[in-house]
PLY file of the C-alpha trace (Angstrom):
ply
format ascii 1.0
element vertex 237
property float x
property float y
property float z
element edge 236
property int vertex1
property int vertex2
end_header
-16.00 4.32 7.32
-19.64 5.71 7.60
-18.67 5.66 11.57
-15.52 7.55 11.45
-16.27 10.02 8.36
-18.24 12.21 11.00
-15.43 12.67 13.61
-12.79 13.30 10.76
-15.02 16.15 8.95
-14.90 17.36 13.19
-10.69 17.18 12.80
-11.24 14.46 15.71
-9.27 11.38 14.16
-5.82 10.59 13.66
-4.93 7.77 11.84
-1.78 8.18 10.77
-0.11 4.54 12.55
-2.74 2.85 10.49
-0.89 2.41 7.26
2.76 2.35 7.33
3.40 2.68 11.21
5.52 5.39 11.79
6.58 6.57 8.26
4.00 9.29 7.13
1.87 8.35 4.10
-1.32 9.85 4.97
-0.65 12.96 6.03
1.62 13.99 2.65
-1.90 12.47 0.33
-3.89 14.69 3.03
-2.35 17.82 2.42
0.49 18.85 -0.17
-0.40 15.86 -2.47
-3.93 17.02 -2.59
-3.23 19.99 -5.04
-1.64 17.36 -7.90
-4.09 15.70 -10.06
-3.37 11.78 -9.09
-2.30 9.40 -12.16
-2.24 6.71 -10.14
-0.74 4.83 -6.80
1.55 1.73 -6.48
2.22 0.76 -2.64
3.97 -1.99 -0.92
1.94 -2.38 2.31
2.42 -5.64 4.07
6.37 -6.73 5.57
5.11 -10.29 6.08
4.20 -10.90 2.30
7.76 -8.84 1.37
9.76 -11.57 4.50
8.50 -14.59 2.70
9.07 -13.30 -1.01
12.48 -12.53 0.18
12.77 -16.49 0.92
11.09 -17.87 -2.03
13.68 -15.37 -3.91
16.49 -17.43 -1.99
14.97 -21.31 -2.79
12.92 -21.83 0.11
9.89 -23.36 -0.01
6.51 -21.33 0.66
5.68 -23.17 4.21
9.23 -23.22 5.25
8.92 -19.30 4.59
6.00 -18.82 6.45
6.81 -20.53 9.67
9.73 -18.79 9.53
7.89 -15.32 9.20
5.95 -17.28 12.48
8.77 -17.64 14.47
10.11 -14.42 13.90
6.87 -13.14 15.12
6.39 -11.33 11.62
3.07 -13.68 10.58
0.30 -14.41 12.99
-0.62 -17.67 14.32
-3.70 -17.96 11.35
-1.81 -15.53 8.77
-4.53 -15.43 6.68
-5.08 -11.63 6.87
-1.42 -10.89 5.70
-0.88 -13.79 2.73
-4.20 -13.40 1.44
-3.22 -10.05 0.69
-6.54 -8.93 3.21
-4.60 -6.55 5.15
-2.89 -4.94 2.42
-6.49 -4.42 0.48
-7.68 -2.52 3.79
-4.60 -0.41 4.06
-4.77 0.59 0.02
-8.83 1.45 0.51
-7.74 3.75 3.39
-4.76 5.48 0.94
-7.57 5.13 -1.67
-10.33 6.58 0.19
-8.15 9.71 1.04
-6.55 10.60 -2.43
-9.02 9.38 -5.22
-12.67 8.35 -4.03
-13.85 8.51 -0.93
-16.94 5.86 -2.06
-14.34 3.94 -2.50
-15.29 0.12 -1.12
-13.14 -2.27 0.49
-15.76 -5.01 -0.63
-14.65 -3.94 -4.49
-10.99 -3.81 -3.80
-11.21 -7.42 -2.47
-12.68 -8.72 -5.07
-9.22 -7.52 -6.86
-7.09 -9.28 -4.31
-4.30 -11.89 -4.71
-2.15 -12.93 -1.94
1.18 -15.11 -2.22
-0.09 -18.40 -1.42
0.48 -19.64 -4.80
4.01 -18.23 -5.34
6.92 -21.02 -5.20
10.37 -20.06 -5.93
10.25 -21.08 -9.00
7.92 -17.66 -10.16
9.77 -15.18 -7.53
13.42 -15.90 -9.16
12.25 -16.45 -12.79
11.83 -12.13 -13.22
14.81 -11.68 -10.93
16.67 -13.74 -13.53
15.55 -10.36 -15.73
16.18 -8.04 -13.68
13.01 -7.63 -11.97
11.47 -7.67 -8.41
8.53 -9.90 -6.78
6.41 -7.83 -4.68
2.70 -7.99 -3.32
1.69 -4.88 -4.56
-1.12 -2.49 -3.99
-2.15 -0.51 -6.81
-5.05 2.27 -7.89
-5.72 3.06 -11.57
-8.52 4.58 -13.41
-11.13 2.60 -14.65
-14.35 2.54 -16.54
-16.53 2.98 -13.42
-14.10 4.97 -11.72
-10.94 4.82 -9.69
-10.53 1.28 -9.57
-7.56 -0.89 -6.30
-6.52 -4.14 -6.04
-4.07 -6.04 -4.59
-1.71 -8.74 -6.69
1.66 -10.16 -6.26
3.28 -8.71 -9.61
7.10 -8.57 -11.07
8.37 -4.85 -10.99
10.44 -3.43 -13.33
13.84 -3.06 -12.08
13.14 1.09 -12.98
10.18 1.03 -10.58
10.77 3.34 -7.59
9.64 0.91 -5.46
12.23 -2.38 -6.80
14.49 0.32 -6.01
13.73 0.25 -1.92
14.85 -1.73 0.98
13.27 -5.00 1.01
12.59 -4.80 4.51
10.39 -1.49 4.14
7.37 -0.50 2.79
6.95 1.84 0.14
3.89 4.32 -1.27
4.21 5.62 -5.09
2.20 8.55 -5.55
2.11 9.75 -9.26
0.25 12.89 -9.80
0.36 15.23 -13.04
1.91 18.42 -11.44
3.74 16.87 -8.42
5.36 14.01 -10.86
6.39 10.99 -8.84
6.18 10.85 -5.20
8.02 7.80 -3.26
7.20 7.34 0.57
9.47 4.61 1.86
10.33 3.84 5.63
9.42 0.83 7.79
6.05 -0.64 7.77
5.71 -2.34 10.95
7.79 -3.06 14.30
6.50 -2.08 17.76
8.76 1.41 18.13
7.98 2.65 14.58
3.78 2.28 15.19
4.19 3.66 18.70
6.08 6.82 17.29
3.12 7.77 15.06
0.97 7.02 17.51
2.44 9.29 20.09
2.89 11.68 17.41
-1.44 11.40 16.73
-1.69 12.03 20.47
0.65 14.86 20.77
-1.37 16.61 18.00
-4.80 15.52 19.18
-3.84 16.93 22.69
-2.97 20.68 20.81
-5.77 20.45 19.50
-4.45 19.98 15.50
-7.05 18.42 13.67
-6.60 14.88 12.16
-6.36 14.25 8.22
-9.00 16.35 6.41
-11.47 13.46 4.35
-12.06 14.27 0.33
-15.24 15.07 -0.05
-15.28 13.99 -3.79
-13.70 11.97 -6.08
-10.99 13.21 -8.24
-11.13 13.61 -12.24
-10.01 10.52 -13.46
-7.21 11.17 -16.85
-8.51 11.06 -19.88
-8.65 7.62 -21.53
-5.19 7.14 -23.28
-3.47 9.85 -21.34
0.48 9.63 -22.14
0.98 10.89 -18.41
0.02 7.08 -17.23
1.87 4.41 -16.84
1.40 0.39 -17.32
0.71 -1.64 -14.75
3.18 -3.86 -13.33
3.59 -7.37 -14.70
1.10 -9.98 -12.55
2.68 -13.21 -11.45
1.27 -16.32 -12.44
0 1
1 2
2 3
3 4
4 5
5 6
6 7
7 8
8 9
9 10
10 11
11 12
12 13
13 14
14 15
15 16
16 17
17 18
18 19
19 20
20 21
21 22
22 23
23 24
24 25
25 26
26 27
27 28
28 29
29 30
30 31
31 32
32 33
33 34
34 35
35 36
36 37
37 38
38 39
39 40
40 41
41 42
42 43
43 44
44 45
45 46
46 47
47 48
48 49
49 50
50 51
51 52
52 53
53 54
54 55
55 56
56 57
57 58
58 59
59 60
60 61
61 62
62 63
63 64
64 65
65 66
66 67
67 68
68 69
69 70
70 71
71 72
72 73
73 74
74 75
75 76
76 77
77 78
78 79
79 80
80 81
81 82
82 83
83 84
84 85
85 86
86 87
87 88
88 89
89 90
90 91
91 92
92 93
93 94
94 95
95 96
96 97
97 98
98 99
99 100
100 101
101 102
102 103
103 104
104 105
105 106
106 107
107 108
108 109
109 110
110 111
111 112
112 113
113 114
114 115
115 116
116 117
117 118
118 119
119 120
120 121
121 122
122 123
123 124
124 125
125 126
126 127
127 128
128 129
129 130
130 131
131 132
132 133
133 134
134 135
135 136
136 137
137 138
138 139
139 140
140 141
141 142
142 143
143 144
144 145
145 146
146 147
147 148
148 149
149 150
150 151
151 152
152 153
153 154
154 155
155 156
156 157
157 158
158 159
159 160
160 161
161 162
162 163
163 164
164 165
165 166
166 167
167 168
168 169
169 170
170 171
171 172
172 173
173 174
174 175
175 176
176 177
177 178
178 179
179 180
180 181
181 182
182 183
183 184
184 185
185 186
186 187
187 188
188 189
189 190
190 191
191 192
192 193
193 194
194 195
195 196
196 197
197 198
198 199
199 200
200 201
201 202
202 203
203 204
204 205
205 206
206 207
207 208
208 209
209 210
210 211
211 212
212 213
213 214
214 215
215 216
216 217
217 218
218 219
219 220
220 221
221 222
222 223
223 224
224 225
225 226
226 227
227 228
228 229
229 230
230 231
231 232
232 233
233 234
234 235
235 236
């Protein structure tokens, strides 16, 4: 971050494949979103973790799920990165670093971070019996030392913007005080989607259109007991 912070305060870096291919979820917390005071953010980031939920959901067991993910060509050869919930935790610092803090460290938001390896179908289908949704979900909340992200494989509430999305896309909740709540939903991965934003960061690098603008601050965290939050989601065993 201390690398690239330089060349985005120049408008030099576009990012914008980086989280989310090629459906736009940092330029809306760059710009428009930046004049709501954020709540809070709930994000699905990772289509690997939400392919093998999808099979637990259906009975399968969690190794049958993930070498079916490999074949498919949706996991990795070592998947660590993806079930771990490691890749997730980098893309949430990056939304994190842009919209609440940007001290924000990667280092604390693993230290938050649960992947899926313990999930069996047993504990996907039990809150989909009640109506609810397994998801590995990213999340950023205030906390006693500040804005506070993690990642955690968690039950949604069938209300939840984001239980309410394709299962095969990924999904960004921003809730902010005077915007309300913003869902970002498209496809998360796949080889045309990253190249589109890509091309798109090159087409606007080549104008001459500077990249994201970085926050130079934090932002206020709510007051403690503010009714504008919300709970967090329900955290699977």
């Amino acid at each position: 971050w201390d690398l690239f912070l330089p060349h985005m305060r120049r408008g030099l870096l576009h990012f914008e494949a980086a989280v989310m291919a090629g459906t736009p979820v940092i330029a809306p917390l760059t710009a428009v979103l930046r004049g709501s005071e954020p709540l809070g953010l709930d994000a699905i980031l990772n289509g690997t973790c939400s392919y093998i939920i999808r099979r637990l959901a259906d009975g399968e067991g969690f190794e049958a799920a993930l070498a079916a993910a490999q074949e498919l060509g949706y996991a990795e050869a070592d998947p660590t990165f993806d079930i771990e919930g490691i890749d997730a935790a980098h893309k949430l610092t990056i939304l994190g670093r842009l919209a609440f803090d940007p001290e924000l460290e990667f280092t604390a938001v693993r230290e938050q971070t649960r992947g899926i390896t313990a999930l069996t179908p047993e504990l996907v289908r039990e809150p989909a019996a009640a109506g609810r949704r397994a998801a590995l979900v990213g999340s950023i909340r205030p906390g006693a030392q500040g804005w506070q992200a993690g990642v955690r494989p968690v039950a949604l509430p069938a209300d939840h913007p984001l239980a309410r999305i394709d299962p095969a896309h990924n999904g960004c909740l921003f809730r902010g005080r005077h915007s309300g709540d913003v869902l970002i939903s498209g496809p998360g991965a796949g080889g045309d989607e990253t190249a589109s934003a890509v091309l798109a960061d090159l087409l606007n690098a080549a104008a001459g259109r500077p990249g994201p603008a970085p926050l130079l601050r934090a932002r206020p965290l709510p007051e403690p007991g503010d009714a504008a939050m919300t709970s967090e989601p329900v955290v699977l065993a």
